[in-house]
C-alpha positions in Angstrom: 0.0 0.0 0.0 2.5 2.4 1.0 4.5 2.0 -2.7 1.2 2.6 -4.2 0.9 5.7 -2.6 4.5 6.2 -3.4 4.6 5.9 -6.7 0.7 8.1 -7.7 2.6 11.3 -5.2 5.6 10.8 -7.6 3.7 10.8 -10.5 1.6 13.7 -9.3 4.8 15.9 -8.8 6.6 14.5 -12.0 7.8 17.9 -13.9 7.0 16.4 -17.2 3.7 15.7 -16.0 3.2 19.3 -15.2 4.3 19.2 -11.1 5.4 22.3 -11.1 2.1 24.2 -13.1 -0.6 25.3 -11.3 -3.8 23.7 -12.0 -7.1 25.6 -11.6 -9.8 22.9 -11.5 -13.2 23.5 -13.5 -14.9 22.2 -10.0 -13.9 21.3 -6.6 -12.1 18.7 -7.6 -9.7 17.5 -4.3 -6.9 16.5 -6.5 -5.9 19.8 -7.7 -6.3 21.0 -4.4 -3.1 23.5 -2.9 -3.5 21.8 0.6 -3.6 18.0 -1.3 -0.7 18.8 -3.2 1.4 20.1 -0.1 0.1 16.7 1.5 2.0 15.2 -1.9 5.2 16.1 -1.0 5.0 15.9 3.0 4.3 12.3 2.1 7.0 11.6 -0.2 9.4 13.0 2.3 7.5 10.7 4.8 8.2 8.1 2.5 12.3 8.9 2.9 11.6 9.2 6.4 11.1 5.4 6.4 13.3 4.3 3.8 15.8 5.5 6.1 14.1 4.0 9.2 14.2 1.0 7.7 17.8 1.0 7.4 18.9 1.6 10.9 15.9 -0.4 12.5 13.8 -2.5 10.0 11.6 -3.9 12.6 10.2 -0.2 13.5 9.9 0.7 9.9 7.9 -2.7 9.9 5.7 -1.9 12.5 4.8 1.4 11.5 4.2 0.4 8.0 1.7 -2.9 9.7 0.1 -0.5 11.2 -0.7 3.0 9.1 -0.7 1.2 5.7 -1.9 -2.0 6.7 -4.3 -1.0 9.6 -3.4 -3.9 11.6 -3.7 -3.4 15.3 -1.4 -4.0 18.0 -2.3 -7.8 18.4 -2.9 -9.0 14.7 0.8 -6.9 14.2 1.9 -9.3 17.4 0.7 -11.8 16.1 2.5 -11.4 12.4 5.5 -10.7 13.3 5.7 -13.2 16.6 6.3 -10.3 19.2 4.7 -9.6 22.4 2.3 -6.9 22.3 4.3 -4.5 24.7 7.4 -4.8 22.1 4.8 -3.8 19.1 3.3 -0.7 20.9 6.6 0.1 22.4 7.9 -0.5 19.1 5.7 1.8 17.4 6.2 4.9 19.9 10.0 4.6 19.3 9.4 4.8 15.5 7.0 7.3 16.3 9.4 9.2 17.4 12.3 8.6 15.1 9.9 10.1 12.4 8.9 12.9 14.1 12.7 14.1 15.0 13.6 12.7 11.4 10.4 14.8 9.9 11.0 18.4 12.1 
């Protein structure tokens, strides 16, 4: 899910696709909208975020991507990845965190 997302904000904010002109939308259309294509970019930068996470601690990339992209829960992530529940939500705060310092 998360490379699907990936790769339509790439090809959203592709220069030869027009990334950089301003599009004024015959309706309110929320794809040409100023605030969606900000969002664009905070995500692909979101995206290196992780990509980076993922180096240094691949099980809290893992758990973060379980449960934004995949909407698992705490227990169905436990279960996946064999983990007790403590080390997923644990898990998750630290990455959590990571990101945020990573992201400000």
């Amino acid at each position: 899910m998360r490379q699907i997302l990936v790769d339509r904000a790439r090809r959203n904010t592709a220069t030869k696709r027009g990334g950089e002109v301003q599009v004024e939308p015959l309706q309110d259309d929320i794809h040409h909208h100023p605030r969606v294509k900000s969002g664009i970019e905070e995500f692909l930068i979101l995206d290196q975020a992780l990509t980076r996470l993922a180096d240094s601690e691949p099980r809290l990339a893992q758990v973060v991507e379980l449960h934004y992209f995949g909407g698992l829960n705490g227990p169905e992530i436990s279960e996946l990845l064999g983990i007790p529940v403590w080390s997923v939500t644990r898990d998750r705060r630290l990455a959590e965190a990571w990101l945020g310092r990573a992201l400000s």
